[in-house]
N, C-alpha and C positions, 0 to 999 in steps of 0.2 A: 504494500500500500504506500502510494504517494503524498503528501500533501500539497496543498494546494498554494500554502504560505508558509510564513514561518510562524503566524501566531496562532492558523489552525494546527500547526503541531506543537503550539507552546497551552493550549488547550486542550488536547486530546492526551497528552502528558498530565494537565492537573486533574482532567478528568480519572488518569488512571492511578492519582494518589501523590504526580508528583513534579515537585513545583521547582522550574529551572530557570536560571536568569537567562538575561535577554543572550549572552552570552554562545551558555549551551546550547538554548533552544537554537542559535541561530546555526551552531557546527552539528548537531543531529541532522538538521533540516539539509545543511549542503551534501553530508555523509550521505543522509539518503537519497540527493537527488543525481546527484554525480557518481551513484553507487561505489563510493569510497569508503577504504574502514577507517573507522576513527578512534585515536589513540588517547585516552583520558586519563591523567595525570592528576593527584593531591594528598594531602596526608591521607590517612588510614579515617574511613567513617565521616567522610564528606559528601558521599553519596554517587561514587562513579559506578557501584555494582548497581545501584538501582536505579541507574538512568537507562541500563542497558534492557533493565527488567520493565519499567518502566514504557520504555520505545515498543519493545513485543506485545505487550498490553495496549498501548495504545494504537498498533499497527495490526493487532488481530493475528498476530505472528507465533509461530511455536519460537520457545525460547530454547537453543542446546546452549548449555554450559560449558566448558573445560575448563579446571580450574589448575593453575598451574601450579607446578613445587619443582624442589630440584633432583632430577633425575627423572622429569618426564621423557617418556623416549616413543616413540613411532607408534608402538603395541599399543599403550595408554591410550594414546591421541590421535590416531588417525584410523589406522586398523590392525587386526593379527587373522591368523589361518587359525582356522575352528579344526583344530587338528583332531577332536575326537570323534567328529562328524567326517573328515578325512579318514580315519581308520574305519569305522564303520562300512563306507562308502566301498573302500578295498577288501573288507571280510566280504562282503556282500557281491565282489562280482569275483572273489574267487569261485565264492557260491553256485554263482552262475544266474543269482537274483535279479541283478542288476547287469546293466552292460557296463562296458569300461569308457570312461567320462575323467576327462580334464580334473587332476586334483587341487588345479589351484586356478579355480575359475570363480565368479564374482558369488554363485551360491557357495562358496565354501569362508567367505570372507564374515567377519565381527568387524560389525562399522562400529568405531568411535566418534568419538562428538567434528570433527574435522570432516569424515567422511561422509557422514550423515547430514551435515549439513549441505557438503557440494554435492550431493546427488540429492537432494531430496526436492522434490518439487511444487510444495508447499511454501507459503513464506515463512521464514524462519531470520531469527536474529542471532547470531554466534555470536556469544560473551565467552573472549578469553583473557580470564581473571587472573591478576596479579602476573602481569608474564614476566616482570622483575624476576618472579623466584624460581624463573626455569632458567636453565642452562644457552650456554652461549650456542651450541650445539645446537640445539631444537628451536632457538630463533632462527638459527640461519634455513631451517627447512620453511618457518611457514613465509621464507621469501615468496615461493611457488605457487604459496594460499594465496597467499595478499596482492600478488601482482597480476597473476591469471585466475585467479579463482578455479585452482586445478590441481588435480592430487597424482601424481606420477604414481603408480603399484609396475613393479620391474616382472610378473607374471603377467597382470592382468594390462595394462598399457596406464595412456593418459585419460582419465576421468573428469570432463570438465563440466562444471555447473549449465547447469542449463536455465539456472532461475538464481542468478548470485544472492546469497545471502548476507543482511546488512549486518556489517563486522563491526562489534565495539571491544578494546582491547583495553584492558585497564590495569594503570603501575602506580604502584605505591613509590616509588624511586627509591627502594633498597641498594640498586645498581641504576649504569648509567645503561639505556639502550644504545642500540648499533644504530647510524645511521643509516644504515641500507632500510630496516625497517622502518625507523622515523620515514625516510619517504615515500615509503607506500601508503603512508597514511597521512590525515587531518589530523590535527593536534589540538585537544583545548584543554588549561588548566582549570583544575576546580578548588577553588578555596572556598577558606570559610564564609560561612554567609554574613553579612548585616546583623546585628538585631532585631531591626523589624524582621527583615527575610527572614528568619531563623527561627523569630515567634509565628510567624504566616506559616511556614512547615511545619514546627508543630500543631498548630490547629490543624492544618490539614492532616496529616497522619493518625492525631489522638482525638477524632471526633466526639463532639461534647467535654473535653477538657475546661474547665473555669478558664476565663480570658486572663484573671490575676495572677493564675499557677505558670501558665503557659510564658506570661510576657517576665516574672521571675524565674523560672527553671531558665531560657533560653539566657538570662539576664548573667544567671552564676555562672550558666558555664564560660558564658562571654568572659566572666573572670578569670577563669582557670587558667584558660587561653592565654591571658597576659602573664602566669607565673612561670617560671622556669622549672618545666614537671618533664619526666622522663618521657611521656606518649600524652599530650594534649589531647583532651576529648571532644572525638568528632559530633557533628547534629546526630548521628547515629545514636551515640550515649547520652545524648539531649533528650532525645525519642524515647528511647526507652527510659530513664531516667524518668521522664515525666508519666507516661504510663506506671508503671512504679506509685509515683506520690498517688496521681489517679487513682487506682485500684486500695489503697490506702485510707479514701477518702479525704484527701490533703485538698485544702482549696488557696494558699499560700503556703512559702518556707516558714521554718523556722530552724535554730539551730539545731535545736533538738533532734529534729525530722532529718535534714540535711546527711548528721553524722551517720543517724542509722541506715541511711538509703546510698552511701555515698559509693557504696560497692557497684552501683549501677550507673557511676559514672565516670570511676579513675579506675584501674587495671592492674598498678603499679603499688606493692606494698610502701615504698619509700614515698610517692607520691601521696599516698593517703595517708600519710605522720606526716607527711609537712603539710598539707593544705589544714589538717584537723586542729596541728601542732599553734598553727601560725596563724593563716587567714580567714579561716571556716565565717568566725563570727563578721569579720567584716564585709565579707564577699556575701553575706546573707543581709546584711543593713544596704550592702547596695541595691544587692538584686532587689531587696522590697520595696527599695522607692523606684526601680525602673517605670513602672509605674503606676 
């Protein structure tokens, strides 16, 4: 699916839960129109897996995933030979069951998330998440993806899409990527949001949150932000965070609340003694007059 603008895809986004500045909306909209994948970049819990998740919801798209780590290799991510349906295949025409057939022909193959997307003929969105944490190795294969939208199998030939699927790739920048990759793709950084922006996403994701909780929960975290903490916490841990006090029944902070819930919002043992140690009460006096 196309759209027709960039604000009909900056709506069809909030309709599906998620709300992107003019920025993003405007690199989804060219990714999808120039059918380019696009490369999304920001700390950890700013929301680049779920702009991907996002786009597929709002384009009526099946979503495949690949999530990356290191030492993903080919088997994982693209495809392997279903060797035990290959042995079967050989018992059965010594048999005489069966005749004798290609053992390494496309019914013999286990599609992974890579393959199944360039052959599938469905709309689909490939999210390949965190590719920071694969190897140097298995970036330089999805040159092949990226450039042709095409999967070389050295049995079976070259497999190429026939309905390219919109590619969103997302880096935490653990490491630096290779250039050859950077240019197959659109680049857009995601930082942190505004305060306003920030309390506007949480109402949107924690429907019927009190408007006081929402515009203080976004307010602290906005705090934390400025301390020197080992993993600043993304709108993700804002999100959840405030679902938390929510479910609670909290309709403002206090410090009280804060310390006990504060596990749903820093990660880091060291982090959570100094914010408790040091700023908890003042970052709570802020956040209640945000507004």
């Amino acid at each position: 699916m196309t759209f027709a603008s960039i604000d009909a895809l900056e709506q069809a986004l909030r309709e599906a839960s998620y709300l992107p500045d003019r920025g993003l909306a405007t690199a989804l909209y060219l990714a999808s129109t120039l059918e380019k994948p696009l490369l999304l970049e920001g700390e950890a819990g700013v929301g680049k897996t779920e702009a991907a998740k996002a786009l597929a919801r709002a384009q009526g798209a099946r979503l495949i995933r690949l999530q990356c780590y290191e030492g993903l290799d080919v088997a994982h991510a693209v495809y392997e030979w279903n060797y035990s349906r290959q042995l079967l295949h050989i018992r059965a025409a010594q048999e005489g069951t069966v005749s004798e057939a290609e053992l390494f022909g496309p019914e013999f193959l286990i599609r992974r998330p890579l393959l199944e997307a360039i052959e599938s003929s469905e709309p689909v969105v490939l999210l390949i998440d965190e590719i920071d944490r694969a190897d140097d190795e298995f970036e330089a294969f999805l040159l092949e993806v990226l450039s042709d939208f095409q999967i070389t199998i050295p049995e079976v030939g070259t497999i190429v899409a026939e309905r390219r699927p919109a590619v969103v790739l997302t880096s935490n920048r653990t490491r630096e990527l290779h250039d050859a990759l950077k240019r197959r793709c659109l680049f857009h950084w995601i930082g942190h949001p505004t305060l306003e922006r920030e309390i506007e996403i949480v109402r949107l994701r924690v429907p019927g949150v009190p408007e006081r909780l929402a515009a203080q929960a976004a307010a602290f975290v906005q705090g934390l932000r400025r301390l020197e903490l080992a993993k600043p916490p993304g709108v993700a841990e804002t999100i959840d965070w405030t679902q938390a006090l929510a479910a609670l029944g909290r309709e403002e902070l206090s410090a009280e609340v804060v310390e006990q819930t504060l596990g749903s919002v820093l990660k880091y043992h060291e982090d959570f003694e100094s914010v408790r140690d040091r700023a908890l009460v003042d970052l709570v006096q802020e956040a209640r007059g945000a507004r």
